[in-house]
N, C-alpha and C positions, 0 to 999 in steps of 0.2 A: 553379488547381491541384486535380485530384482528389481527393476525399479519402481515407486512407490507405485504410480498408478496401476500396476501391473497386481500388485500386492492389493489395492483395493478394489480391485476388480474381481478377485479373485474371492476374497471374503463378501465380494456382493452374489457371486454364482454359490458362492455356501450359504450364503440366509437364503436365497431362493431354492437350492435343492431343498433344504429345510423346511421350508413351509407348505412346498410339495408336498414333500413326503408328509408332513404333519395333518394336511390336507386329505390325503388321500386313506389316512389311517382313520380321520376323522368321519368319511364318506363310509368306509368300511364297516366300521361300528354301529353308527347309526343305521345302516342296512338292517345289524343284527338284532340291535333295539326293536327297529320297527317289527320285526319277525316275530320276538318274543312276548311284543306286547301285545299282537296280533293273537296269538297262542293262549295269553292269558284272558284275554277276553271272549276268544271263540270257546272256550272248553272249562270255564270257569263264571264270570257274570252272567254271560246269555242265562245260564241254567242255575241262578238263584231263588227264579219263583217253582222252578219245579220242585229244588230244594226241600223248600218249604212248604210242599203239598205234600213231599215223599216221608219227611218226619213227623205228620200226621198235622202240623200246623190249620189255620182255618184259607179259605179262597181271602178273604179279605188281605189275611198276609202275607198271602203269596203276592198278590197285587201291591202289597204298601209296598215291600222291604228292594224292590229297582223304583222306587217311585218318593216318597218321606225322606227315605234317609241322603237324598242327594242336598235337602235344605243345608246338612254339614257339610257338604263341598261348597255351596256359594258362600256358607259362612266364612268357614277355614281359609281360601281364599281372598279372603278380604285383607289375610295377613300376608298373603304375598310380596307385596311391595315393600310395606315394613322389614319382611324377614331375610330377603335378597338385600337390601342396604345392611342390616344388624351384620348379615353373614358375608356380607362387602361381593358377593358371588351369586349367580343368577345358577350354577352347576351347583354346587353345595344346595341350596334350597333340595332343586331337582332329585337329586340322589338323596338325601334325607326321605323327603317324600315318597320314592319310590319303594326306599327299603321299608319303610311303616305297611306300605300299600300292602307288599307281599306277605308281611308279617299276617295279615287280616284274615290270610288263608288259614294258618295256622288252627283257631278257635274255630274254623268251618270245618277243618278235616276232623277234628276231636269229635265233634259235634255229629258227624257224619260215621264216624266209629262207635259211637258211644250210643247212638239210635236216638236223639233229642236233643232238643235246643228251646229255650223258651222264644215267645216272639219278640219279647224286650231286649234279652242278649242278642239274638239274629239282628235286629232292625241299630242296636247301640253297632256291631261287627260292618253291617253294612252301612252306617254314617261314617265309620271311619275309614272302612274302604272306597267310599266315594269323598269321604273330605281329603284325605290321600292324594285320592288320582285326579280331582279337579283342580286342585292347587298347583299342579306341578302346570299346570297347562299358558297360564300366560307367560310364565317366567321360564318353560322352552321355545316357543314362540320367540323372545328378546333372543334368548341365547343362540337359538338355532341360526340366525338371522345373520348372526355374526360370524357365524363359521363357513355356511355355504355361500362364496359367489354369488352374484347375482346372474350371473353369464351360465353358472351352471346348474342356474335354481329347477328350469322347468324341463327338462329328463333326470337330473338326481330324484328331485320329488316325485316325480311321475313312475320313477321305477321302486321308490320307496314306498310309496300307497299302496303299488301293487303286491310288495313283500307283506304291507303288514294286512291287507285284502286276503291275500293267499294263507297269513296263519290265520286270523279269523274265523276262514270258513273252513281250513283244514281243521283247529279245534275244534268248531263246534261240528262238523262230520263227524267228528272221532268219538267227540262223547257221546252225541245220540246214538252212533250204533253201540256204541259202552253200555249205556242205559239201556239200550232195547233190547239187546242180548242179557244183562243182567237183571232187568225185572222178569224176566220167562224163567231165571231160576232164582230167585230170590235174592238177589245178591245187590238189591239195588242202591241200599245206601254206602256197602261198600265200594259201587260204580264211583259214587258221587265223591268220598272220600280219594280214591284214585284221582279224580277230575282236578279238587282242590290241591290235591300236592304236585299236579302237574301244573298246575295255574302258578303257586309260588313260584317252583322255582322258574318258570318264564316271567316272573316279573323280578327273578333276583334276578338271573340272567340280565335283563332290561335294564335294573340298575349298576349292574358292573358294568355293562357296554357304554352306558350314560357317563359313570366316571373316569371311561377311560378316554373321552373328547374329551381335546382343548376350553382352553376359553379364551381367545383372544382377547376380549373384550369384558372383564369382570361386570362389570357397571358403565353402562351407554353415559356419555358425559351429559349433565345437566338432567338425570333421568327426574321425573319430578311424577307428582299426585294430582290425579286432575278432581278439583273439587267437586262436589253435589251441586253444589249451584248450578253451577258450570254443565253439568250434568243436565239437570233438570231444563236449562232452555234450550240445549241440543235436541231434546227428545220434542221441546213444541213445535221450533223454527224451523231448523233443520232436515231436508230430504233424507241425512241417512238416518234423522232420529225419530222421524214417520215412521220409514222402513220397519226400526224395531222394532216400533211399537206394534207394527203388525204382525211381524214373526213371532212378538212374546203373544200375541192372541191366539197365533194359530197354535203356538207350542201348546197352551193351558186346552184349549177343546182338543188335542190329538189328545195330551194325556188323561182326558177324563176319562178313554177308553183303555187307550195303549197299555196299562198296565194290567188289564182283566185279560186280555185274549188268553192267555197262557193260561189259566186256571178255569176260564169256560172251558177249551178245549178238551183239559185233563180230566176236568170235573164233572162238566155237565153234558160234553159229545162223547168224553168218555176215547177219545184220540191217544194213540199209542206215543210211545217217542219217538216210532219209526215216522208215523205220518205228521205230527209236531219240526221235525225237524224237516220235511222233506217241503212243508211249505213254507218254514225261511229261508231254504235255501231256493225257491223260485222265484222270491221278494229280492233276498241277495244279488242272486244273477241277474234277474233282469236289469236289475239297476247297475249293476257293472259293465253290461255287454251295453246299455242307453247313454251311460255317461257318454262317449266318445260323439255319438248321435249328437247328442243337446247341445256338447261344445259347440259342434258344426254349425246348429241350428240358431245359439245365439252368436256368434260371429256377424248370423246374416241378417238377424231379426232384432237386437239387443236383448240387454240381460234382464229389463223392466218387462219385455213381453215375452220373456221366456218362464219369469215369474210369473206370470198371469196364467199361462198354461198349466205350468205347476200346483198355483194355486188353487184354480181349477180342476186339476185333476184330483186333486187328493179330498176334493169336499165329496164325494158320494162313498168313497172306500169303505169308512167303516159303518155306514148307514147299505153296505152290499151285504151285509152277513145279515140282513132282515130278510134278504130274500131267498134265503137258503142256506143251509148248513151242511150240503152236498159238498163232498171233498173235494170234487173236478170242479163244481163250482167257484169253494172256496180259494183252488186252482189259480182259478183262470184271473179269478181277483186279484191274487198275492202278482200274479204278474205284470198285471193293469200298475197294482200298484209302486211294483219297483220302478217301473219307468217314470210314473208322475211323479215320484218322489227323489227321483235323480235332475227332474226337471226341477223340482221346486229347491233342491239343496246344491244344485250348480248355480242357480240365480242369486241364491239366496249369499254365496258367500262371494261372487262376481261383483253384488251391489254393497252388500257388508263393509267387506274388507280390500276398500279399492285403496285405501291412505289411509295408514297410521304410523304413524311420528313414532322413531323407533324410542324416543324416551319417554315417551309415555303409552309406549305400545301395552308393557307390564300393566299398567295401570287402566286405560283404556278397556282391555281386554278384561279385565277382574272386575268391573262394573260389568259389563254385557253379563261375562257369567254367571253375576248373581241375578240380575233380571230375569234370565232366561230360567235358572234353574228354581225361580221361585215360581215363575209361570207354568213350570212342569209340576213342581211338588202341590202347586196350587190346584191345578187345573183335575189331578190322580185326586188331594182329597175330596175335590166336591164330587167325582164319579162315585168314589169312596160313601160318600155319606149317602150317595140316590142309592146307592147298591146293596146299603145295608137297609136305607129303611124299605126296601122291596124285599128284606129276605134273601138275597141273593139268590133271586128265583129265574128259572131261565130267561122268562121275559123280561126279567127287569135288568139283567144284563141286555138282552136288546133294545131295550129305553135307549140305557147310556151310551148304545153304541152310535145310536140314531141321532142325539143331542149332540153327541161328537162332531159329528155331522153337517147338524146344524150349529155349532159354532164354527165351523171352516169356513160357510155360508157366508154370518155374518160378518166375518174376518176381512171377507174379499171387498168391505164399504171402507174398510183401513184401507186396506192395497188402493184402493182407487184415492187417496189423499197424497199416494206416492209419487213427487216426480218423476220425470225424464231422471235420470241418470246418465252420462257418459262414464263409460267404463270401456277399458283397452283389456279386450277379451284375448289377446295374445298375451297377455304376458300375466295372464290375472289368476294363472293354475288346474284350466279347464282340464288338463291331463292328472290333475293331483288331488281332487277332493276326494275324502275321507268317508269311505263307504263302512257302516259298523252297523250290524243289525243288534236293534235294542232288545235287550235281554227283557225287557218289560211288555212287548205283546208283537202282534204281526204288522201291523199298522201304524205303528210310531218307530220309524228308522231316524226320526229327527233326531239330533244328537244333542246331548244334554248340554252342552257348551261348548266353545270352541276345545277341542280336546288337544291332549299334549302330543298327538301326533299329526297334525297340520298345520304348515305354516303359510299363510299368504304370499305370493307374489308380486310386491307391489314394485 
């Protein structure tokens, strides 16, 4: 007979291979999450407003339906917190969530088969498909936190931004040459049908890999609600509640454009989906091959004057399509701008999410999200209303873009309210932000809220 201590040493090398291995199955999955949500967004979202121009719809709705219907995401998530307690599980939420998401495609493929869709069912389809995917995002965020190490956070992450980078852009390559090959023969709505049923199932795919992690950690102990009160003197007093307040400015003047690019180019330059796609992916790239730069850049400068760069760069962008509508031109812009905007959204999530208290990270996070997503739905309607009361005449799409413009201007009088910041830019994910090009124009890559595919590194 062994003896004892021999016996529990031996059951302590079994829970340890165990958690290994549970670990590593955990690491595995999430890889393929990320891949597929990558996949559903590059060859599905992106290409909703064109959707919506190719079923004969008006430019106005091509521009609301990535822009309106996200206000049901910041809603929808408001029940986050609530429905992970009800559901005593932060993976339960997540996987509910997710499978609704994929379901969304479903009444898009019909729609796309069938040659019609009204603008009320598309825009009711796309609230749900953004209150869906915004919801899942603070309570992966908790969950993921508890799965990955801290030791192993920044190359796991770093090699999983770039799996879900790679489907992305892999997507949306695939559909625009889909599309461009199948409007030269007619065949374009059933491109788009194709597109949607490849979206599902990457976002079923998504949600089986989601429930097949662990959950160490059902519910973080003492997870709790941080009030509105509460709320409301962070954003006077507060450095990082300045910050926001600047970010939700600049988020409301990008979209007062961000969501028309797509439907001028279709509409009124009359751009293929060869040339549509070939200048987000120079916006893409550049901001993927810049990230690794800016890291370096704020190491040595901090993340407060990295944002000032950023911020800086991104105010002439969309006030650049006034001075030409030359493709090389519009070119050389989209590249300008992937880089200012890899500066402005490295900073921006360096000074963000330097500390947050993982029990009230859930919650934390589900406030920002509605702020933010109500400064985008806000910021698309009032382009929305200058747009229509000009007719949506060429020029008056370059009004909007101009005004865009100048609101990034005035934004930069917030930025300077902003403190110093200390921020340890090693360990804060410079290798792992989340590059996703918005399916709503060229020029707004800002991401509608923290999404449920990155996590901080705090």
């Amino acid at each position: 007979m062994p003896p004892h201590g021999t016996t529990e040493s031996s059951r302590s090398i079994d829970r340890s291979e165990k958690r290994s291995a549970t670990l590593r199955r955990d690491l595995k999955v999430s890889l393929y999450d990320s891949g597929a949500f990558g996949g559903m967004v590059g060859c599905g979202e992106t290409y909703f407003p064109a959707f919506a121009l190719a079923v004969g719809l008006s430019e106005m709705a091509a521009g609301m339906v990535s822009s309106v219907p996200l206000i049901a995401g910041g809603v929808m998530q408001l029940a986050s917190p609530l429905a992970v307690r009800l559901l005593r599980s932060h993976r339960r939420w997540v996987v509910i969530c997710a499978v609704l998401q994929a379901l969304t495609f479903v009444p898009l493929l019909m729609a796309a088969l069938m040659g019609s869709i009204t603008t009320t069912v598309l825009l009711l389809v796309a609230a749900v498909y953004w209150g869906t995917g915004l919801a899942t995002g603070p309570a992966w965020n908790t969950w993921i936190g508890t799965i990955v190490p801290q030791s192993l956070r920044p190359r796991f992450f770093a090699r999983r931004t770039r799996i879900s980078q790679a489907g992305v852009f892999a997507g949306f390559m695939v559909g625009g040459i889909l599309l461009q090959y199948a409007a030269r023969h007619d065949y374009e709505l059933l491109a788009f049908a194709v597109l949607f049923g490849v979206s599902g199932v990457c976002r079923f795919i998504s949600a089986w890999t989601l429930q097949l992690h662990s959950e160490p950690v059902p519910l973080p102990a003492n997870m709790r609600q941080i009030p509105w009160k509460r709320v409301r003197h962070h954003l006077q007093a507060s450095s990082g509640g300045r910050l926001l307040v600047y970010l939700v400015a600049v988020q409301a003047a990008v979209q007062m454009a961000g969501p028309f690019f797509t439907p001028f180019m279709l509409r009124k330059l009359n751009f293929t989906y060869g040339e549509l796609v070939a200048l987000f992916s120079m916006a893409f790239l550049a901001k993927v091959v810049a990230l690794p730069m800016w890291g370096r850049v704020a190491k040595q400068i901090g993340a407060r004057q990295l944002l000032w760069i950023g911020g800086i760069g991104i105010v002439p962008l969309s006030a650049g399509w006034l001075v030409s509508t030359n493709f090389v031109w519009l070119s050389v812009l989209q590249i300008i701008g992937g880089v200012a905007w890899a500066a402005y959204e490295l900073a921006f999530f360096l000074l963000f999410f330097e500390s947050i208290a993982e029990e009230e990270r859930t919650s934390v996070l589900t406030i920002y999200n509605l702020l933010n997503t109500a400064a985008w739905v806000g910021g698309s309607l009032i382009g929305g209303i200058l747009l229509m009361s000009l007719e949506a005449s060429f020029n008056g799409y370059l009004l909007v873009f101009g005004l865009s413009s100048a609101g990034r201007l005035v934004a930069l009088l917030l930025l300077a309210r902003v403190p110093s910041i200390v921020v340890d830019s090693d360990g804060m994910g410079i290798r792992t932000v989340s590059v996703r090009p918005g399916g709503s124009g060229m020029d707004a890559p800002v991401l509608p809220s923290l999404p449920d595919r990155f996590h901080d590194e705090d």
